[in-house]
C-alpha positions as CSV (number, residue, x, y, z in Angstrom):
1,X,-17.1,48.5,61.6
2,X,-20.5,46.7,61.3
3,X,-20.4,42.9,62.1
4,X,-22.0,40.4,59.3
5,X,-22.9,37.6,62.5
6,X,-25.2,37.9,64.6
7,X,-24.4,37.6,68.9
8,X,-25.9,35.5,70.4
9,X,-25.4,34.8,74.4
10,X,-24.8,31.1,75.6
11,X,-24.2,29.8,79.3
12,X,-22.0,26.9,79.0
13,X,-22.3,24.0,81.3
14,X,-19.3,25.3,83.4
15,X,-21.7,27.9,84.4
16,X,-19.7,30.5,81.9
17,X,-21.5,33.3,79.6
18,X,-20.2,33.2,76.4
19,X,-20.8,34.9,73.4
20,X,-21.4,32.6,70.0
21,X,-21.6,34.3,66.4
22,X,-23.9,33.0,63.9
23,X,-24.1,33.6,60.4
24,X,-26.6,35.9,58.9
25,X,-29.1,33.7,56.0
26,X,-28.8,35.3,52.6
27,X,-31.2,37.5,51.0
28,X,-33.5,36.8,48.3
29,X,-32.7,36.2,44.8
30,X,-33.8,39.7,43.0
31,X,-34.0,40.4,39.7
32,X,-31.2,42.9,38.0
33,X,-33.7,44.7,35.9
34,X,-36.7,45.5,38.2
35,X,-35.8,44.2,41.5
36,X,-38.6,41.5,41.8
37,X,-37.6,38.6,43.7
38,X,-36.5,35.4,42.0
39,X,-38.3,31.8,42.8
40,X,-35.0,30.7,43.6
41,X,-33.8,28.4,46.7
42,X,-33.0,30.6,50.0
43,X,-30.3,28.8,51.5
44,X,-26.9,29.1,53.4
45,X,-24.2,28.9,51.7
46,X,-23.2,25.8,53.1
47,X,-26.2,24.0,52.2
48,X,-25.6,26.0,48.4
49,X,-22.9,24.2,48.1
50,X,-23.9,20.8,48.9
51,X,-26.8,21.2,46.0
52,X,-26.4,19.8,42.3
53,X,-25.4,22.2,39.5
54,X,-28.9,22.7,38.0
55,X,-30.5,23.5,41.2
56,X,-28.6,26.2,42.2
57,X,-29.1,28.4,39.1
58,X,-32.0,28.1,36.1
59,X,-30.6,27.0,33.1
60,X,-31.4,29.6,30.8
61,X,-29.5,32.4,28.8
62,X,-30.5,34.9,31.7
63,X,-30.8,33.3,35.0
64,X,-30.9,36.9,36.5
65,X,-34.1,38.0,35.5
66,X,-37.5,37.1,36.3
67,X,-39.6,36.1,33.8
68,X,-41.3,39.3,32.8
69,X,-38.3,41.1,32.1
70,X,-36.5,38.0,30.4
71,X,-39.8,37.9,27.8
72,X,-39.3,41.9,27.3
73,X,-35.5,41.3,26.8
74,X,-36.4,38.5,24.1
75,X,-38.8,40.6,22.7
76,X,-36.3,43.3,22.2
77,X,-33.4,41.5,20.9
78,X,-35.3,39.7,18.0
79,X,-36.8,43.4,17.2
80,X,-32.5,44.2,17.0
C-alpha cells in the first residue's frame, strides 16, 4: 500500500531517531474540461478551512472550468 505522508527523519533531544509524517500539499486546481490549471489558492487543507466562503471557490455557475472553456460552454448553451 502506498503512503499519502511523506517520512521525514528527526533526532529528538533525548538523542532518539524518530520518524515524523507530514502531509503531502494538494495539487493544483485543474480544469474538468481541458485540464488547464485553475488561478485558484494552493493551500492545505487546514488553512482551506480557516478561509471565508467566497475565497475558497469563484462564484460563478461553473467554478470548475477555466475561463476559455466556461466562455465556449456559454456560447454553446445560448446556441441550445
Amino acid at each position: 500500500m502506498k503512503r499519502t505522508k511523506k517520512k521525514i527523519k528527526k533526532k529528538t533531544p533525548g538523542g532518539k531517531n524518530v520518524i515524523h509524517f507530514r502531509k503531502k500539499r494538494s495539487s493544483h486546481a485543474l480544469c474538468s474540461n481541458c485540464g488547464a490549471k485553475l488561478n485558484r489558492p494552493r493551500l492545505k487543507i487546514l488553512e482551506i478551512r480557516k478561509l471565508p466562503k467566497t475565497k475558497k471557490r469563484p462564484e460563478r455557475p461553473t467554478p470548475n472550468f477555466c475561463p476559455k472553456c466556461m466562455k465556449e460552454y456559454f456560447k454553446n448553451k445560448v446556441r441550445e
